[in-house]
MDTraj code that builds the backbone (N, CA, C; nanometers):
import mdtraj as md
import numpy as np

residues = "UNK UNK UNK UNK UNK UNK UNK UNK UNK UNK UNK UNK UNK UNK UNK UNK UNK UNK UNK UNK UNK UNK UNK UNK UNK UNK UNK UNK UNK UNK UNK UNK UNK UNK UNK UNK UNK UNK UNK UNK UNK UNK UNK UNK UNK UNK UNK UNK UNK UNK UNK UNK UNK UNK UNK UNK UNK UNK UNK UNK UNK UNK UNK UNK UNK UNK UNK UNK UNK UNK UNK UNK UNK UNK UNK UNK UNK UNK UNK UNK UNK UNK UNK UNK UNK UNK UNK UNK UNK UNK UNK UNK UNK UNK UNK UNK UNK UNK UNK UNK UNK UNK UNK UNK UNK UNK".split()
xyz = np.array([
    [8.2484, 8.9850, 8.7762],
    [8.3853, 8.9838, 8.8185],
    [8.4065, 8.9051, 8.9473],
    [8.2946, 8.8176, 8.9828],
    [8.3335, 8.7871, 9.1018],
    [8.4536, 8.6824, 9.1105],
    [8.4893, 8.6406, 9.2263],
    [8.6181, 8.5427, 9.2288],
    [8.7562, 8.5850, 9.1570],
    [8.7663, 8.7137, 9.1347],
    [8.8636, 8.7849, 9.0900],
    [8.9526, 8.8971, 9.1275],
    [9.0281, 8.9093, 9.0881],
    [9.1385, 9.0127, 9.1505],
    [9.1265, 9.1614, 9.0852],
    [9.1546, 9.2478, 9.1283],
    [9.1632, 9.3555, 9.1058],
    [9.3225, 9.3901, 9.1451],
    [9.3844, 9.5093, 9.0218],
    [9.5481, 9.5840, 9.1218],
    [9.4661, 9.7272, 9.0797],
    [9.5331, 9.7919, 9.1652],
    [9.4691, 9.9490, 9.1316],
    [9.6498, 10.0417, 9.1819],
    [9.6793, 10.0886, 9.1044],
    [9.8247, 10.1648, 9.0695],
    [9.8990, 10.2095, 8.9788],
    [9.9838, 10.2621, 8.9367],
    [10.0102, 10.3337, 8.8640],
    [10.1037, 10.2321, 8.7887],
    [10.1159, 10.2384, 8.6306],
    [10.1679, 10.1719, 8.5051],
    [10.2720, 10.1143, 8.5857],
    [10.4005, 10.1419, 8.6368],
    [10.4767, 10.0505, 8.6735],
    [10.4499, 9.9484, 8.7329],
    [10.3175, 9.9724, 8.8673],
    [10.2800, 9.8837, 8.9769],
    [10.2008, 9.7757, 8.9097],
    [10.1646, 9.8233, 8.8213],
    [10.0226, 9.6742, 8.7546],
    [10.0830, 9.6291, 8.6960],
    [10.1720, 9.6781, 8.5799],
    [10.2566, 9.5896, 8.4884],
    [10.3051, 9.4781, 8.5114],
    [10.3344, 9.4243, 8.6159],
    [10.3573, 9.2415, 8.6464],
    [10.2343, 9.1960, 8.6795],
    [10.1289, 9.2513, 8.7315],
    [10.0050, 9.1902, 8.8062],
    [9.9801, 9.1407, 8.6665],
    [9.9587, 9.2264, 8.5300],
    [9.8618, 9.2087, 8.4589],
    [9.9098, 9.1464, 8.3105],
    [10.0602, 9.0786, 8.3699],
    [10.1468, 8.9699, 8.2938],
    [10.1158, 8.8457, 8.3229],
    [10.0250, 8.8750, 8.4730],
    [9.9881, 8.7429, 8.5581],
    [9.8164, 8.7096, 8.4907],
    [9.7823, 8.8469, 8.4293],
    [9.5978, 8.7673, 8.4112],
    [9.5280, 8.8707, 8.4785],
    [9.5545, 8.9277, 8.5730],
    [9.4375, 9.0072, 8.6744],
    [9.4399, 9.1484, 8.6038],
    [9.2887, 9.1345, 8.6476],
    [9.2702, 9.2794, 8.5987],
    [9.3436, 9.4516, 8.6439],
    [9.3889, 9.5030, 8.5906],
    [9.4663, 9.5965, 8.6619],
    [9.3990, 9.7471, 8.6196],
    [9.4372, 9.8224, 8.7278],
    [9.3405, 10.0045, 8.6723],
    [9.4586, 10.0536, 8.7188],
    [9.5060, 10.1618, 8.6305],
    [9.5828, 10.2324, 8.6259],
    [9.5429, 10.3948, 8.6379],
    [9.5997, 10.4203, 8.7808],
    [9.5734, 10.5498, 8.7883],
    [9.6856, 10.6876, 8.7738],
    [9.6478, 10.8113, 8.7412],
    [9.6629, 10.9432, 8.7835],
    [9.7372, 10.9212, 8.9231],
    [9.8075, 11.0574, 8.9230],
    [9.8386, 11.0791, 9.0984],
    [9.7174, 11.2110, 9.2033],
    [9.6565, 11.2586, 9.0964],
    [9.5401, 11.3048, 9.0884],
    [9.4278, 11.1947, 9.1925],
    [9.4182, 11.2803, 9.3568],
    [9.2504, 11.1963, 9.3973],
    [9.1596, 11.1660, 9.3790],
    [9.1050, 11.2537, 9.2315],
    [8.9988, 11.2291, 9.1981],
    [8.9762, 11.1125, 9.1065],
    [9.1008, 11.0801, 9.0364],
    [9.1530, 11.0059, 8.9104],
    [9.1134, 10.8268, 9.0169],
    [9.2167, 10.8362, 9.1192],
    [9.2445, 10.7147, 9.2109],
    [9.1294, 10.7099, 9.3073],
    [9.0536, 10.7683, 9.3203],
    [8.9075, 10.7759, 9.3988],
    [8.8025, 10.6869, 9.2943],
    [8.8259, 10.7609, 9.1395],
    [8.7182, 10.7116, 9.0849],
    [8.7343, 10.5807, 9.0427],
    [8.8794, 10.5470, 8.9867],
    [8.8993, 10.3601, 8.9735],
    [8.8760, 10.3268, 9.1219],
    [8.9033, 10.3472, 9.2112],
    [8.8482, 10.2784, 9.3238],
    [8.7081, 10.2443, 9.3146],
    [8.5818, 10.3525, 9.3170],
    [8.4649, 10.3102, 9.2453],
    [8.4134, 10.2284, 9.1924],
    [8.4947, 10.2213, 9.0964],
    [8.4619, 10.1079, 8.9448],
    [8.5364, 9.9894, 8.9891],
    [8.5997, 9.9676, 9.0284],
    [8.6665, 9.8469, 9.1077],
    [8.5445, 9.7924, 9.2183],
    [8.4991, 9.8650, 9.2649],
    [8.3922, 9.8479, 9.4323],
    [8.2647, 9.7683, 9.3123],
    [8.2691, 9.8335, 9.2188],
    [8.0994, 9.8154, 9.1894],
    [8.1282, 9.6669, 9.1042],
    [8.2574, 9.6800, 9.0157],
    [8.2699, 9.4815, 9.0145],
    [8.2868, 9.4000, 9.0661],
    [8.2834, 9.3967, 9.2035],
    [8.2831, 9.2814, 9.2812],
    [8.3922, 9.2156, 9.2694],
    [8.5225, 9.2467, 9.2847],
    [8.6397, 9.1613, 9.2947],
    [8.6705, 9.1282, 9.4608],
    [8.7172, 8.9865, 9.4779],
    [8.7093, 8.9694, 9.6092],
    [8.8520, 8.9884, 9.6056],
    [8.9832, 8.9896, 9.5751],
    [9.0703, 9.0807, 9.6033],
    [9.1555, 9.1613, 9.5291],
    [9.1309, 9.2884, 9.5891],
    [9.2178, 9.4218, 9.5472],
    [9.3662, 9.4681, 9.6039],
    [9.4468, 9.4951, 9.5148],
    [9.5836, 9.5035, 9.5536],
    [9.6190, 9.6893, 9.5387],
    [9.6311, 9.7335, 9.6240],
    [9.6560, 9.8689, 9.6186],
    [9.8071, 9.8788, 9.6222],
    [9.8771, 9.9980, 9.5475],
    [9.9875, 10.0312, 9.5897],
    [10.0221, 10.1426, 9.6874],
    [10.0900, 10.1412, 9.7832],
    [10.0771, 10.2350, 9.9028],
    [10.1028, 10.3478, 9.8812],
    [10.1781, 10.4008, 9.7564],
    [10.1612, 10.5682, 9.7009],
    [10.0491, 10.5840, 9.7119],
    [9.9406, 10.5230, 9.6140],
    [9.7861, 10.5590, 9.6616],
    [9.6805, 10.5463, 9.7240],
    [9.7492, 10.4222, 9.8462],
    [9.6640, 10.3748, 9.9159],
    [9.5938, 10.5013, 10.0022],
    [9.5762, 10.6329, 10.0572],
    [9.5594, 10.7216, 10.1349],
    [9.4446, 10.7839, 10.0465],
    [9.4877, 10.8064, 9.9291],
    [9.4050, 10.8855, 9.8647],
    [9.2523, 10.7648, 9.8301],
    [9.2486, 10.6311, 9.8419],
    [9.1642, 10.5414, 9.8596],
    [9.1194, 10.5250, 9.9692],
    [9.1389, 10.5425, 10.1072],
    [9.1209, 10.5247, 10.2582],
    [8.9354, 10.5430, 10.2189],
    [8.8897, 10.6558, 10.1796],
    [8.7826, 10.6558, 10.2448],
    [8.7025, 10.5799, 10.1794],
    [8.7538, 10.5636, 10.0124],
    [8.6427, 10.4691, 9.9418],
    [8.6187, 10.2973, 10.0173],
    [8.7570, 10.2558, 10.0571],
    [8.7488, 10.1581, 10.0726],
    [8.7403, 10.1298, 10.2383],
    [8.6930, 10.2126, 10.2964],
    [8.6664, 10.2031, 10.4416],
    [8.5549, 10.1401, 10.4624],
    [8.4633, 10.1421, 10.4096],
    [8.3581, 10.0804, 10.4393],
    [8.4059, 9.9252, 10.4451],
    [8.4341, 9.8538, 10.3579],
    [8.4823, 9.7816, 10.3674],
    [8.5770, 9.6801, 10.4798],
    [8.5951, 9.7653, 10.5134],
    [8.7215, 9.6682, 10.6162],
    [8.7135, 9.5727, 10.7276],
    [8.6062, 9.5528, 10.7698],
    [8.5029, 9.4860, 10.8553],
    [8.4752, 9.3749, 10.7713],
    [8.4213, 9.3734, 10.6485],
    [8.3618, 9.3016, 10.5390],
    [8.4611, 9.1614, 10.4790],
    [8.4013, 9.0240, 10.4570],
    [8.4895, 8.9261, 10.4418],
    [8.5671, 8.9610, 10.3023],
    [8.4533, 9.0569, 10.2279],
    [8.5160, 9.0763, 10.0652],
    [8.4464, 9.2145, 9.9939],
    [8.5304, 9.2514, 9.9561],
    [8.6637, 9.2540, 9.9004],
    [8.7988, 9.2430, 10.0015],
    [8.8819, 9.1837, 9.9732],
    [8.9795, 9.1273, 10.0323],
    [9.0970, 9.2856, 9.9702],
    [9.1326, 9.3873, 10.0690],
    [9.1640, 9.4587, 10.0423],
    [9.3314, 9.4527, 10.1118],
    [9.4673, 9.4577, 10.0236],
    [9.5975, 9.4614, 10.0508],
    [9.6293, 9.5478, 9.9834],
    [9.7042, 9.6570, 10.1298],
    [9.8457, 9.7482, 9.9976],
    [9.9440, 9.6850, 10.0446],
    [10.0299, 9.7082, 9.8990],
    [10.1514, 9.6642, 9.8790],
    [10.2482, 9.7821, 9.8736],
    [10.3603, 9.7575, 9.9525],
    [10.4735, 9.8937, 9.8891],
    [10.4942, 9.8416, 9.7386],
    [10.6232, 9.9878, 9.6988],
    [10.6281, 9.9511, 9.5981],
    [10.7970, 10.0336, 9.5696],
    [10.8158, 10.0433, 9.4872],
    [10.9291, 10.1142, 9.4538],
    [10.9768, 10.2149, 9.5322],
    [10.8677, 10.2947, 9.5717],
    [10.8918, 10.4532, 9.5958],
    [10.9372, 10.4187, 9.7809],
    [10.9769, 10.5397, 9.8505],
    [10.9837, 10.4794, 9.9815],
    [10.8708, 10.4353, 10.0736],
    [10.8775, 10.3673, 10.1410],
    [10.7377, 10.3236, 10.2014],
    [10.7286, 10.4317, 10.3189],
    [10.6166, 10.4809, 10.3271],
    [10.5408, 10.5500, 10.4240],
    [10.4816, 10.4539, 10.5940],
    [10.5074, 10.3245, 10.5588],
    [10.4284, 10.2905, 10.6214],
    [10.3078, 10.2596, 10.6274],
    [10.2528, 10.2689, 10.5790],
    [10.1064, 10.2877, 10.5307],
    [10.0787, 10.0891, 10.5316],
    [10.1157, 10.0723, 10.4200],
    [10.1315, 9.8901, 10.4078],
    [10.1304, 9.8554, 10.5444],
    [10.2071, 9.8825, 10.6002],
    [10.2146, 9.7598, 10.7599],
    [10.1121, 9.8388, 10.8314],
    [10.0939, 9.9713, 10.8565],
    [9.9843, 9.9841, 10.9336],
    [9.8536, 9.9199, 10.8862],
    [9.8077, 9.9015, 10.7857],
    [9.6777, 9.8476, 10.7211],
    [9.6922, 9.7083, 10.7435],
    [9.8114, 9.6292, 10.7399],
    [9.8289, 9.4898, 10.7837],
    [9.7948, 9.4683, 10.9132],
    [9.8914, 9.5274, 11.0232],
    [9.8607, 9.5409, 11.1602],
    [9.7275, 9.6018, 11.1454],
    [9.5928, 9.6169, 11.1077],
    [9.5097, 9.6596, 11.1590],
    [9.4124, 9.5137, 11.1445],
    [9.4422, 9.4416, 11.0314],
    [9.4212, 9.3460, 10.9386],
    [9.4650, 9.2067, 11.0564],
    [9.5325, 9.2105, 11.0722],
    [9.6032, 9.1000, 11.1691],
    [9.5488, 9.1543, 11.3271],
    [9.5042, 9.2460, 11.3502],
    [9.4827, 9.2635, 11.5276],
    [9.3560, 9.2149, 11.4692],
    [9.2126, 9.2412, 11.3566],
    [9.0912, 9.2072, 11.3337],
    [9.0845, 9.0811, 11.3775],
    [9.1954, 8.9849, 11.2834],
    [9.1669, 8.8386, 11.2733],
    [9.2129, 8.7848, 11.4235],
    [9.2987, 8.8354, 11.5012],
    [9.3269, 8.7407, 11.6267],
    [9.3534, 8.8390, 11.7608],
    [9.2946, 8.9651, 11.7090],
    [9.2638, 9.0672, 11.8300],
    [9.3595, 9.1099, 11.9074],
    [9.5080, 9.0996, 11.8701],
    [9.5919, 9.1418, 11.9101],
    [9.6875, 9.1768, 11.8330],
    [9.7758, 9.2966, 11.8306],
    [9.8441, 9.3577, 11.7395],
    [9.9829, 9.2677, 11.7365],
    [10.0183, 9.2182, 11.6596],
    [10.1389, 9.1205, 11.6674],
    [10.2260, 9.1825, 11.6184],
    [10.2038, 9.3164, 11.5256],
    [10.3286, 9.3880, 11.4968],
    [10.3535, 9.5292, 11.5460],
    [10.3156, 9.5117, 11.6501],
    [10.3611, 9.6535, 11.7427],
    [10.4946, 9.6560, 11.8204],
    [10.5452, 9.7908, 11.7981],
    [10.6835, 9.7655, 11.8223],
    [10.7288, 9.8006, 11.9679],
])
top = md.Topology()
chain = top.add_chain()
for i, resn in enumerate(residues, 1):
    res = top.add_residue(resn, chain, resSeq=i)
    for name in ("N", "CA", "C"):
        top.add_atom(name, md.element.get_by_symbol(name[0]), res)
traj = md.Trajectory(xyz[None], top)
């Protein structure tokens, strides 16, 4: 799977990703459900994964290791539901990495 995309979210959220070609996992709202496609996503080697921010939290710890790492190239996206925030904090953490200063702090 390398050089490939991963979406990991629920039937509404992948349904355009996977009109586009990329592989998409459709989860449960269940942690254990969205923990374990996280897993199986980690172990194919996709260099980027598109989370949706309903489940981005319940993924935090799988994909923590990660975040330091050039790849998997890890983005949540909002989505329909209201945003938590979650998306821009993971950006702003993403953007202070690359140029060491938080550019979206308010």
């Amino acid at each position: 799977m390398e050089h490939k995309a991963a979406v990991l979210g629920d039937t509404d959220f992948v349904m355009p990703f996977s009109a586009l070609g990329l592989d998409t996992y459709v989860v449960g709202q269940t942690p254990d459900d969205i923990a374990k496609n996280a897993k199986k996503i980690i172990s194919q080697k996709y260099v980027l994964i598109v989370v949706a921010e309903n489940i981005a939290p319940a993924v935090e710890e799988v994909f923590s290791a990660y975040q330091n790492t050039p790849t998997p190239c890890i983005v949540v996206v909002p989505f329909t539901t209201e945003s938590k925030g979650f998306a821009t904090q993971a950006l702003g953490e993403v953007l202070k990495l690359a140029t060491g200063i938080n550019i979206l702090r308010e």
